[in-house]
C-alpha positions in Angstrom: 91.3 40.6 -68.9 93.2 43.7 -69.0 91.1 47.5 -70.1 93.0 49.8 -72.2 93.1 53.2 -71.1 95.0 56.7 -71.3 97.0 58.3 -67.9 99.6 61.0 -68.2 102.9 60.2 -69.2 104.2 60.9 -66.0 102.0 59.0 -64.0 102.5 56.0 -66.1 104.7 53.1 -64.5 104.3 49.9 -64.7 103.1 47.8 -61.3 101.5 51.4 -59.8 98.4 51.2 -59.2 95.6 53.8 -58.6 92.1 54.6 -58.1 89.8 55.7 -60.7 87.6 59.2 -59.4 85.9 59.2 -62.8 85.2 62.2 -65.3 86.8 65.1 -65.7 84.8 68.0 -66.7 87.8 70.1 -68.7 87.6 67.0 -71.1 84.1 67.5 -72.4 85.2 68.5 -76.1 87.9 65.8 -76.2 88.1 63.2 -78.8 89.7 60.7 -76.6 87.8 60.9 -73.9 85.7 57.5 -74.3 89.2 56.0 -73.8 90.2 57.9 -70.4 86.4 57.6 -68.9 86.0 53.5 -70.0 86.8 52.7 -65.9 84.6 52.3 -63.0 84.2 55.4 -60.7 85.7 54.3 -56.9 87.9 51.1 -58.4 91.5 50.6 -58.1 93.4 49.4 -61.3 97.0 48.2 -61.5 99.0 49.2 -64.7 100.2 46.0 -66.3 101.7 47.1 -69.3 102.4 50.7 -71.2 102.0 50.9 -74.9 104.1 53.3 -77.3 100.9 55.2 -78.5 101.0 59.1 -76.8 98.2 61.7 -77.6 98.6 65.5 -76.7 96.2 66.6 -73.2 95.0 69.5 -72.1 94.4 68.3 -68.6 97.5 66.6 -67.8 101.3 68.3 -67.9 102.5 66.5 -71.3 101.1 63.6 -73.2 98.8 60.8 -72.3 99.7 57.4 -72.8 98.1 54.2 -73.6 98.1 51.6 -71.1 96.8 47.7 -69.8 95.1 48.0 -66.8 93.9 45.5 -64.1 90.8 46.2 -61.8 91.9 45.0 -58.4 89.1 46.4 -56.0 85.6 47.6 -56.9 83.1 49.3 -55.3 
């Protein structure tokens, strides 16, 4: 069952996968930010699919994007 998550635009391909560190402290005041932190700290996800939606980020150089992602490994 895939999660649906945000990652920068630039980082978004489909087939990459990486692994998730967890929160990020400059996002505190974000209204998004249930979306981007809804992952497991220390698991590796695969991006099956990116979606059309893009939101403006502080943290990342350009837009986010929605994607499916696949946990592969967990700790």
């Amino acid at each position: 069952m895939p999660f649906v998550t945000l990652i920068g635009e630039k980082l978004a391909i489909e087939g990459d996968e990486f692994k998730y560190l967890g929160t990020n402290n400059g996002c505190r005041k974000c209204k998004l930010k249930t979306v981007c932190f809804n992952l497991k700290p220390g698991s590796t996800y695969k991006i099956t699919k990116i979606r059309d939606k893009q939101h403006k980020c502080n943290v990342h150089d350009g837009n986010v994007v929605a994607v499916e992602v696949q946990e592969l490994f967990s700790i």
